[in-house]
N, C-alpha and C positions, 0 to 999 in steps of 0.2 A: 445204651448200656451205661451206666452209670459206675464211675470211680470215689465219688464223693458224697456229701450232704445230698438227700433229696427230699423236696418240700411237697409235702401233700398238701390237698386244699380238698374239706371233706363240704360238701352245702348238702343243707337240709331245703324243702321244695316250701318250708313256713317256721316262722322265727320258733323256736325249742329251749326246751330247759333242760338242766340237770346233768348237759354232756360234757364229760373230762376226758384229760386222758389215761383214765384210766380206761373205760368204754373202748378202746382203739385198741386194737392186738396185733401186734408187728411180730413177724418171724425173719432171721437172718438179718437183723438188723437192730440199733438201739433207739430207744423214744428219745426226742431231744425236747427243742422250745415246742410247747405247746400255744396257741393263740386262739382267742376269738375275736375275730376279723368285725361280726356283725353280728344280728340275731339268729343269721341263716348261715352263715360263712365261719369257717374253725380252719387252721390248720397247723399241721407237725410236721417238724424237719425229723430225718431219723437217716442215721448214720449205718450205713451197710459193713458188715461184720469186713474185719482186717484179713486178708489173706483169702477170698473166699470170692465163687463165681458163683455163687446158689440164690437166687433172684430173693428181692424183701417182698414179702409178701404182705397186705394190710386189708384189718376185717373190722367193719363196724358191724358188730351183732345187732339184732332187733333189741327193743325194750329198753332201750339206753337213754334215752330223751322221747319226751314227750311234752304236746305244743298245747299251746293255750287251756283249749277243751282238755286236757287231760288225756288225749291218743297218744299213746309209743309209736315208735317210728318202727317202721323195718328194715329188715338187713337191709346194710349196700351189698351191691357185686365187689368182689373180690379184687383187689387193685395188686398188678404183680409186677415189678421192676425190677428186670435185667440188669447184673450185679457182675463187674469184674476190676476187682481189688487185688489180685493176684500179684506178685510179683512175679516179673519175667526170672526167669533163668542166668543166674551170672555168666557171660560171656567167658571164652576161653581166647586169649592170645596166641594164634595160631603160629604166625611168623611173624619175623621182622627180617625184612632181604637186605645184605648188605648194609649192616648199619654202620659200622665202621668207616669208611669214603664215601659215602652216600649221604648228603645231604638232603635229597626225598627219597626217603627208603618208605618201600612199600610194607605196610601193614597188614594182615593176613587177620581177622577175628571169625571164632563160630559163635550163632547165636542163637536166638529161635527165628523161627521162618515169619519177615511179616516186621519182623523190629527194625528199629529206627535205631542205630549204633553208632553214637561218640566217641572219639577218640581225643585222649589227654596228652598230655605231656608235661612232667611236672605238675599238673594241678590246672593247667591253664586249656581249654580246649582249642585242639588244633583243627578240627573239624566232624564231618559225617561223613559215613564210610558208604560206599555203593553196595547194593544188595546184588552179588552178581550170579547167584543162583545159591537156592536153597537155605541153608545156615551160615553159608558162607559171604563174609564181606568185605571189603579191599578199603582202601586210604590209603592215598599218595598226596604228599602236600602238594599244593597248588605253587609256591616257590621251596629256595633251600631255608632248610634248618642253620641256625649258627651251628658254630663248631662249639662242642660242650658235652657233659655228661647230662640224659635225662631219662625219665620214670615215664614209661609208656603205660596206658590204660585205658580203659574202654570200659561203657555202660548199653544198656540196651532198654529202650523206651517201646512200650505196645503201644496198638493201636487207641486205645484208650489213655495212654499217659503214664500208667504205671513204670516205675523204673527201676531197672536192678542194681543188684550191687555192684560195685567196681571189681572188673576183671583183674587174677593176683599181676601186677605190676611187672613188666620186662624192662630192664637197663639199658638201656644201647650209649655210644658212646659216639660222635658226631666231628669228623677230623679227617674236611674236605681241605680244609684250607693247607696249603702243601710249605713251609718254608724259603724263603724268597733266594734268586739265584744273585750271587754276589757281582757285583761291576767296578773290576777295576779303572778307576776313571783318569790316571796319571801314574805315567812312570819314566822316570829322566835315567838316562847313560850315566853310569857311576862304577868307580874303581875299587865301591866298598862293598868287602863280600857279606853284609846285612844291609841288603838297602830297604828302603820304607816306600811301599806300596801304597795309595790311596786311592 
């Protein structure tokens, strides 16, 4: 299945004249570089239509080149190439447990079934999320989070590459770290009713 550029290589069976690309008819797809490799050998890149799983299809019609003695060639068979340009489905931010005292607080995303799903934070990726059944995927850091405010989000990548847009962003707020207990480290017998504590 094809996400990108794909290079055809068309060979004639005795070197040919006359063949362009215009002679080549692609559907679901755009004609790119054209080349003639040899006298027998031609090939075209052709870019598979944005947004779309509908296979590129490519025809060389009869009567398009014709070799030395003056014979046209006949058809080729049909060449069909399994096409998915599709983007996934933008992911939804399902939960975020405890983000407040929680320095790995568990992340909660639905996605589609089968995606491979990143998780941001601030812009920086924090990791991949488990697929723990269905559309459903979890992320828990592997240590803690600093203490801080940050922008949670998540993408989702198919089996072929394609990748969605960023899920709309959750906030959370990260403030494990608790203020320190005070230790009074001296204090002397004194007559004075403000004494000084260190």
């Amino acid at each position: 299945t094809a996400n990108s550029d794909v290079t055809y290589t068309i060979t004639f069976s005795e070197p040919v004249e006359g063949f362009t690309v215009d002679d080549v008819t692609v559907a679901n797809g755009t004609k790119g570089t054209f080349t003639q490799e040899s006298s027998t050998v031609y090939t075209l890149v052709v870019t598979p239509n944005a947004n779309s799983t509908s296979a590129i299809t490519v025809d060389v019609n009869s009567s398009v080149a014709t070799d030395a003695a003056g014979t046209n060639n006949t058809a080729a068979t049909q060449n069909s190439q399994a096409v998915d340009t599709a983007t996934p489905s933008t992911p939804t931010i399902a939960s975020i447990t405890t983000p407040d005292h929680d320095n790995t607080p568990t992340i909660t995303v639905t996605a589609e079934n089968g995606a491979t799903v990143k998780i941001f934070s601030n812009g920086d990726l924090l990791g991949t999320a488990t697929n723990t059944s269905g559309t459903t995927h979890v992320f828990t850091p592997s240590s803690g989070i600093a203490d801080g405010n940050y922008s949670i989000t998540a993408t989702a990548t198919d089996a072929v590459g394609n990748v969605s847009a960023e899920a709309t962003p959750q906030n959370i707020v990260i403030d494990a770290v608790k203020a320190g207990v005070p230790v009074i480290s001296s204090a002397a017998l004194t007559n004075d009713t403000t004494p000084t504590v260190t």
